[in-house]
C-alpha positions in Angstrom: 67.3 89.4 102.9 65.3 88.1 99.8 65.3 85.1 98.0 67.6 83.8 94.9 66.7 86.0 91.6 66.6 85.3 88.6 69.0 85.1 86.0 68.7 88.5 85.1 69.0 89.6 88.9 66.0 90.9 88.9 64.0 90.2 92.1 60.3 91.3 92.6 57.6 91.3 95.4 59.2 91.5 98.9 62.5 91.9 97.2 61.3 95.6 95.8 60.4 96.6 99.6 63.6 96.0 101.1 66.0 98.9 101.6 68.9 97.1 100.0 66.8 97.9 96.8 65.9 101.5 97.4 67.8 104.0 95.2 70.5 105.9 96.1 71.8 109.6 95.6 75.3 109.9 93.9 76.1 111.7 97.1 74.9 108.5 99.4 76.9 106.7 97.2 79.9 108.3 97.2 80.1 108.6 101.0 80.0 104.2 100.6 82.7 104.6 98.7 84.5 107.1 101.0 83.3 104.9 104.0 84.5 101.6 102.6 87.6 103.0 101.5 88.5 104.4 105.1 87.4 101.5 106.7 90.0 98.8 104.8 92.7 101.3 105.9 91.9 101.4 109.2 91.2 97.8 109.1 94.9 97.0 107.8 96.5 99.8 110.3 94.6 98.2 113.2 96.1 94.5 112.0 99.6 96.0 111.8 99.9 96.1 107.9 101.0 96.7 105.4 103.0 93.5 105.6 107.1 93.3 104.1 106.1 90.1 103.9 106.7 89.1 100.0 106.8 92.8 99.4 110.5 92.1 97.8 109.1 90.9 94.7 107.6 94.1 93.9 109.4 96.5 96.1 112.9 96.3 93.8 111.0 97.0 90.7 109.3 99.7 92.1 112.5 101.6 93.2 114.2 100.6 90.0 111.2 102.0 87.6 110.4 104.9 90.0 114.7 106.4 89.1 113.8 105.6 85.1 116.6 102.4 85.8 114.4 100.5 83.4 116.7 97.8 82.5 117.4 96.2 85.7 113.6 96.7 86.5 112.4 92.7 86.0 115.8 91.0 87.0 118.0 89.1 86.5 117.7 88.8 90.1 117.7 85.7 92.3 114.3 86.7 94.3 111.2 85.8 92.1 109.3 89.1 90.8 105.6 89.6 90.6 103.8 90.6 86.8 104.4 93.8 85.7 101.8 96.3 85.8 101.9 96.9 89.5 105.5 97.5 89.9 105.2 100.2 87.1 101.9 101.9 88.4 103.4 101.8 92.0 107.6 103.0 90.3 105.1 106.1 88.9 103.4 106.8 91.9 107.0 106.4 94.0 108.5 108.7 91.8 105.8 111.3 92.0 106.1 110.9 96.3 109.6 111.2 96.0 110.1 108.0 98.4 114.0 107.8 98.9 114.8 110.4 97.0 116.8 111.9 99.8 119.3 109.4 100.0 121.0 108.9 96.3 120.6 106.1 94.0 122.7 103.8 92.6 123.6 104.4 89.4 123.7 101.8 86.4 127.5 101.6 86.7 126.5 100.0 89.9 124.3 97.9 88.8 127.1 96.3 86.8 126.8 94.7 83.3 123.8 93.1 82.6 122.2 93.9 85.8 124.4 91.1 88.0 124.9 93.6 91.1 121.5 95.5 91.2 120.3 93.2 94.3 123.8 94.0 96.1 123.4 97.8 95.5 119.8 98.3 95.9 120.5 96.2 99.1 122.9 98.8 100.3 120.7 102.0 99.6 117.2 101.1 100.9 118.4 101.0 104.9 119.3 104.5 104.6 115.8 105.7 103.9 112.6 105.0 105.0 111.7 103.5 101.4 110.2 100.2 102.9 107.2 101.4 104.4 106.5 104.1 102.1 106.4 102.1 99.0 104.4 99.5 101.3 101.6 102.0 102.2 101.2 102.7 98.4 99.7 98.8 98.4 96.6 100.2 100.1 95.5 101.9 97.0 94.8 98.7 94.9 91.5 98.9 97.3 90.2 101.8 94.5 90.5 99.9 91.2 89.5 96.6 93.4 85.8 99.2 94.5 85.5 100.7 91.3 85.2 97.6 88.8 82.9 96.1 92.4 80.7 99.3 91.9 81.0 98.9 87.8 80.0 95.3 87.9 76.8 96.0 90.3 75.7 98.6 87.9 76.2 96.5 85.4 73.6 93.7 86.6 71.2 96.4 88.6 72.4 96.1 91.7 74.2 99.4 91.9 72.7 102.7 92.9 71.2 101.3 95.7 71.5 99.7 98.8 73.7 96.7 97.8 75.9 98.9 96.2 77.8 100.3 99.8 77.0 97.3 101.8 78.8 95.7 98.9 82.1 97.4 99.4 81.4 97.5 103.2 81.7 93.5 103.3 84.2 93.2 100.8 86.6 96.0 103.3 86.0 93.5 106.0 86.2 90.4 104.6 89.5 88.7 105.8 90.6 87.0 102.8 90.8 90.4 100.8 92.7 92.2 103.2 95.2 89.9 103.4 96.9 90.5 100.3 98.0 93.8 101.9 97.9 92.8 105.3 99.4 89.7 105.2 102.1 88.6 102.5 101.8 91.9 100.8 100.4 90.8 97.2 98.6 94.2 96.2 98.8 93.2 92.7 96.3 90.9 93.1 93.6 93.6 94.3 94.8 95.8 91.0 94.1 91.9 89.0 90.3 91.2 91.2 89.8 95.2 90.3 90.2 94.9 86.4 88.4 92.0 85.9 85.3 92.8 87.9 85.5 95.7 85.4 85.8 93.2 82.4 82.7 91.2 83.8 81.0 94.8 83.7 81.7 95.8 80.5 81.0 92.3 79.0 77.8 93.0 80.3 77.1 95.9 78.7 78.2 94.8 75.7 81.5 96.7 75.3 83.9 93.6 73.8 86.5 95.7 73.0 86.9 97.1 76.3 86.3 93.5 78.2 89.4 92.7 76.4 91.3 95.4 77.2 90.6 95.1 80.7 91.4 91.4 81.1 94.1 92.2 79.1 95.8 94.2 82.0 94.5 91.9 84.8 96.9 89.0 83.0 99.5 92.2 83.0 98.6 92.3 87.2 97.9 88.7 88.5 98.1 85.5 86.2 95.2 84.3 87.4 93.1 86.6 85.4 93.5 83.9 82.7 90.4 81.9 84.8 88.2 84.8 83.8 89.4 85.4 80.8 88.9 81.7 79.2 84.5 81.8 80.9 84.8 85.7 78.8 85.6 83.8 75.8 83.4 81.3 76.0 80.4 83.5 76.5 81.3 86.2 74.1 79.2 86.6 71.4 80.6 84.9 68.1 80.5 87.7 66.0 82.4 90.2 69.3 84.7 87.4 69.5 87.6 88.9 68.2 87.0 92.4 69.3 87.7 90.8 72.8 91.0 88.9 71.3 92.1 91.9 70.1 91.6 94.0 73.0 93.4 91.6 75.5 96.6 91.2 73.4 96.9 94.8 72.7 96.4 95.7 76.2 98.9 92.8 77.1 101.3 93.7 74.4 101.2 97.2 75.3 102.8 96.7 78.6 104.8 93.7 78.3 106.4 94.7 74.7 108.1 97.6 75.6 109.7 95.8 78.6 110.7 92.8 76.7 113.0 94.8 74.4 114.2 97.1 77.5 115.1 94.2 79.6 116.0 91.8 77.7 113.9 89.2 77.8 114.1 89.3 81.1 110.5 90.4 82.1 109.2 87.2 80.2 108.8 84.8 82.6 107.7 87.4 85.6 104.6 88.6 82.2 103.9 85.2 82.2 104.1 83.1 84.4 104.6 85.3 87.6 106.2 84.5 91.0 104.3 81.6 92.3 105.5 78.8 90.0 107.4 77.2 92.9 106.5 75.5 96.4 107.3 77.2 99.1 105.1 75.8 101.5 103.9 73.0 100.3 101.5 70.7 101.9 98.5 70.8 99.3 97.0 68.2 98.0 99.2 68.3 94.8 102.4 68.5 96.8 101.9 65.5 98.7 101.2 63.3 95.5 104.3 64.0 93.6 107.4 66.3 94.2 107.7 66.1 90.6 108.3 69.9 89.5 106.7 69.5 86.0 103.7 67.6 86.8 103.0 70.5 89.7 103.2 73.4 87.5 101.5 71.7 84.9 98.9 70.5 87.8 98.5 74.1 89.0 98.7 76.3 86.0 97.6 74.6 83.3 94.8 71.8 84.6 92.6 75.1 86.0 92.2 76.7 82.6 91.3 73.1 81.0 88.6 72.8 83.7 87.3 76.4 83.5 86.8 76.4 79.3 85.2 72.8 79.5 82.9 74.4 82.8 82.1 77.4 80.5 81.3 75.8 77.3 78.9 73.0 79.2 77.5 76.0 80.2 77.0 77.5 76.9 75.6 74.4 75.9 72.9 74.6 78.6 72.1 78.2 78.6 72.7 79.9 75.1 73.3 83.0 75.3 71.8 83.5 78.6 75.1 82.6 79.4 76.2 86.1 79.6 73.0 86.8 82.5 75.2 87.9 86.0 74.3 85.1 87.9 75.2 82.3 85.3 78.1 84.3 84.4 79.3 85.2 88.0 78.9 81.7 89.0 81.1 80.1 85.9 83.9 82.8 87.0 83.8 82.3 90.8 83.7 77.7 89.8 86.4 78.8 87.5 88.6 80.8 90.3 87.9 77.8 92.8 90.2 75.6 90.4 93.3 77.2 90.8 92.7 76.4 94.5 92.4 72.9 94.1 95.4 72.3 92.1 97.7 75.3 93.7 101.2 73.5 95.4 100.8 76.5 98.0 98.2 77.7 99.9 97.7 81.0 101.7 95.2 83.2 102.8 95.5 85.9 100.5 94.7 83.1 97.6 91.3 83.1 98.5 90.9 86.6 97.7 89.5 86.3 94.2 87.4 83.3 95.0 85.6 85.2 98.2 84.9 88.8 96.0 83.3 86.6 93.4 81.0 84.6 96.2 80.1 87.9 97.9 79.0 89.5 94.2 76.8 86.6 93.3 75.6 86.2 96.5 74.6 90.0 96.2 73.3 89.7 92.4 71.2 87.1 93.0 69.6 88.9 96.2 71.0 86.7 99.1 73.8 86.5 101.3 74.2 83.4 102.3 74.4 82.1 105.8 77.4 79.5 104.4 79.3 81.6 102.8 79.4 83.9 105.8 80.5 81.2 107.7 82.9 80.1 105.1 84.9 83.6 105.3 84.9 82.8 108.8 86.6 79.5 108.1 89.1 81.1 105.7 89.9 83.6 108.4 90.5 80.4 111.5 92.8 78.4 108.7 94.5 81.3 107.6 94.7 83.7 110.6 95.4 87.2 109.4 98.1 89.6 111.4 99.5 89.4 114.1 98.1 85.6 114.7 99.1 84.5 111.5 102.4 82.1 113.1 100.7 81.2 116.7 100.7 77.6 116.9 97.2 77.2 116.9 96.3 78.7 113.6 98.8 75.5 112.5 97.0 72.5 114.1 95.8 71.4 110.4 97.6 70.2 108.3 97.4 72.4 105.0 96.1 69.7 103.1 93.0 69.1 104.9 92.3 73.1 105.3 92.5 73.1 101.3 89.7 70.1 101.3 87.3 71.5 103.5 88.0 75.1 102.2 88.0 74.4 98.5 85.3 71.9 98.3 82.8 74.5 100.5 83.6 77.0 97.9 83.4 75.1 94.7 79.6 73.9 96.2 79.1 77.9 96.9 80.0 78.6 93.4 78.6 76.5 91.4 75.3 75.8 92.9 73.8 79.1 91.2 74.7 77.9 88.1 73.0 74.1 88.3 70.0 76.4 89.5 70.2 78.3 86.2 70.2 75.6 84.3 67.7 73.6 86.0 65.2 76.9 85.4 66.0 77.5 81.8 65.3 73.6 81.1 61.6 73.9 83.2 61.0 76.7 81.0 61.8 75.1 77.8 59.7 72.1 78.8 57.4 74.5 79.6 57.2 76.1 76.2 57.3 72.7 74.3 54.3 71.3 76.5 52.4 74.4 76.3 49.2 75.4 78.2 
């Protein structure tokens, strides 16, 4: 494979020779997204997933939305519940399957008044059907929003149509920290969040503010952590696009948190907005073992990343000018940016590396380079965080978690933002360059 491009991805010489770069038919490269597609399912089937793992924070809203119950749909309930938009695309899809439909539902009279025995009758009717696995399974489809905005965003920077574009989505099937949010703990909503926002990065690319927004906007709706791209989006938007992108993410925010706010309650608020992972359930990060405090963690894990990723972007913007917005600059800000939340998290899994491995794996592949360490980093993620069925032998846990987050975290924040610092370091030769002159 070729060296580092440029920051417009566009590699010359031996780079234009090499296969990767050849063009592709749509046919070819529809049979790389077929292929791909097939071989993530298999991939989970093989590994014994999907996983029930966490699957009840999403599973309840699911049934609830998929028999139009849409008051009890976010709680109140005592088991945390994920952010909205996947519950309601997977309560659409379960209705259209007819999962359980052949054993009756409770009605809202069982539900009681404001929702108090919905857990207790829900609890009663899902043994007598096979409504488990079947809305489990639907958890593998996240992998087609999760390709598309990969295929969009290739396009996007010219790496698509080509080569990179199914050995893209080949590596991505089989690397192990993206199938673990199906195969592992069962947090598909967070392929639905990574698939969005690849497709915000694309359209931000071309251009399209309005639509960047929009996108984003349903990421945040999918998987808080979307915040991390929105804030480098911001940042690098174009002053006078600026609020198109505003607009666009609150409308598409509004529009599906609004309507469940006034149906429930309220009670969808804090599952909108703050989602299911405000609260150690593990432990054993670095920000666990300095202070039990629960304030000073969730202000530690949620709010400390976003500080970090505007003041990363806006450095940048200082450095680069609009050249900002170039894929590898901008890839590398959002994959820096994503690293943070790992630093700072009071839990650490291996599905939490998803985001951060996807965006390491695109700009290894925009700038024309996959790197030897980051192969050998997914391979690392993959030892601390064992996927199915070695996930609880005692060997995966000879670490403790702490000192898997160091090594981990600190490999990937060097992978992420060394692209960047290379960036920069061009675009100032070249302005010395041009103030020197001949």
């Amino acid at each position: 494979m070729t060296g580092a491009a440029t920051g417009m991805a566009d590699t010359r010489g031996s780079a234009a020779d090499s296969w990767l770069d050849r063009p592709l038919s749509d046919t070819w490269c529809v049979l790389g997204w077929i292929g791909s597609t097939a071989l993530f399912i298999c991939l989970m089937r093989a590994l014994g997933g999907p996983t029930s793992g966490d699957a009840a924070e999403s599973l309840y809203s699911t049934w609830v939305i998929a028999h139009g119950q849409f008051t009890c749909a976010f709680g109140p309930w005592t088991i945390p519940v994920i952010a909205p938009l996947y519950p309601l695309l997977s309560g659409g899809i379960s209705a259209l399957a007819g999962i359980g439909h052949g054993v009756p539902f409770p009605s809202a009279a069982h539900f009681g008044a404001h929702c108090t025995s919905a857990l207790a009758a829900l609890n009663t009717w899902w043994p007598r059907t096979d409504a488990v696995s079947s809305t489990d399974r639907i958890g593998y489809l996240c992998w087609i929003p999760l390709a598309a905005g990969l295929v969009a965003l290739l396009r996007s920077c010219g790496r698509g149509r080509c080569g990179w574009e199914p050995v893209t989505l080949f590596i991505v099937a089989v690397a192990p920290p993206v199938m673990m949010p199906v195969e592992s703990y069962f947090h598909p909503q967070d392929l639905l969040a990574m698939g969005l926002a690849l497709g915000s990065l694309a359209a931000a690319r071309r251009g399209s503010w309005i639509v960047t927004g929009v996108l984003i906007g349903l990421a945040f709706t999918s998987q808080q952590f979307a915040l991390l791209l929105a804030i480098p989006l911001l940042v690098a938007s174009p002053r006078g696009r600026r609020l198109r992108f505003i607009l666009g993410t609150a409308a598409a925010t509004l529009l599906v948190v609004a309507p469940l706010i006034w149906v429930t309650s309220g009670h969808v608020i804090k599952s909108a907005f703050i989602g299911s992972g405000d609260t150690p359930s593990v432990g054993g990060t670095v920000i666990w073992e300095a202070s039990h405090e629960q304030w000073f963690a969730f202000a530690a894990s949620r709010v400390v990343p976003l500080v970090l990723a505007a003041l990363l972007a806006l450095w940048a913007r200082s450095r680069l000018g609009s050249a900002i917005i170039d894929p590898v600059p901008l890839i590398s800000i959002v994959a820096t940016s994503l690293t943070f939340r790992l630093i700072f998290e009071q839990n650490l899994f291996g599905y939490y590396f998803m985001a951060v491995a996807v965006m390491l794996i695109v700009l290894d592949v925009v700038a024309g380079s996959i790197r030897w360490p980051l192969v050998a980093w997914l391979v690392l993620v993959a030892i601390a965080f064992p996927p199915a069925p070695w996930e609880n032998e005692p060997w995966s846990q000879v670490a403790p978690r702490w000192l898997d987050q160091l090594v981990l975290v600190v490999v990937a924040v060097v992978l992420a933002v060394t692209p960047l610092l290379a960036s920069i370091r061009r675009g100032a030769a070249s302005d010395s360059i041009l103030v020197r002159g001949p």
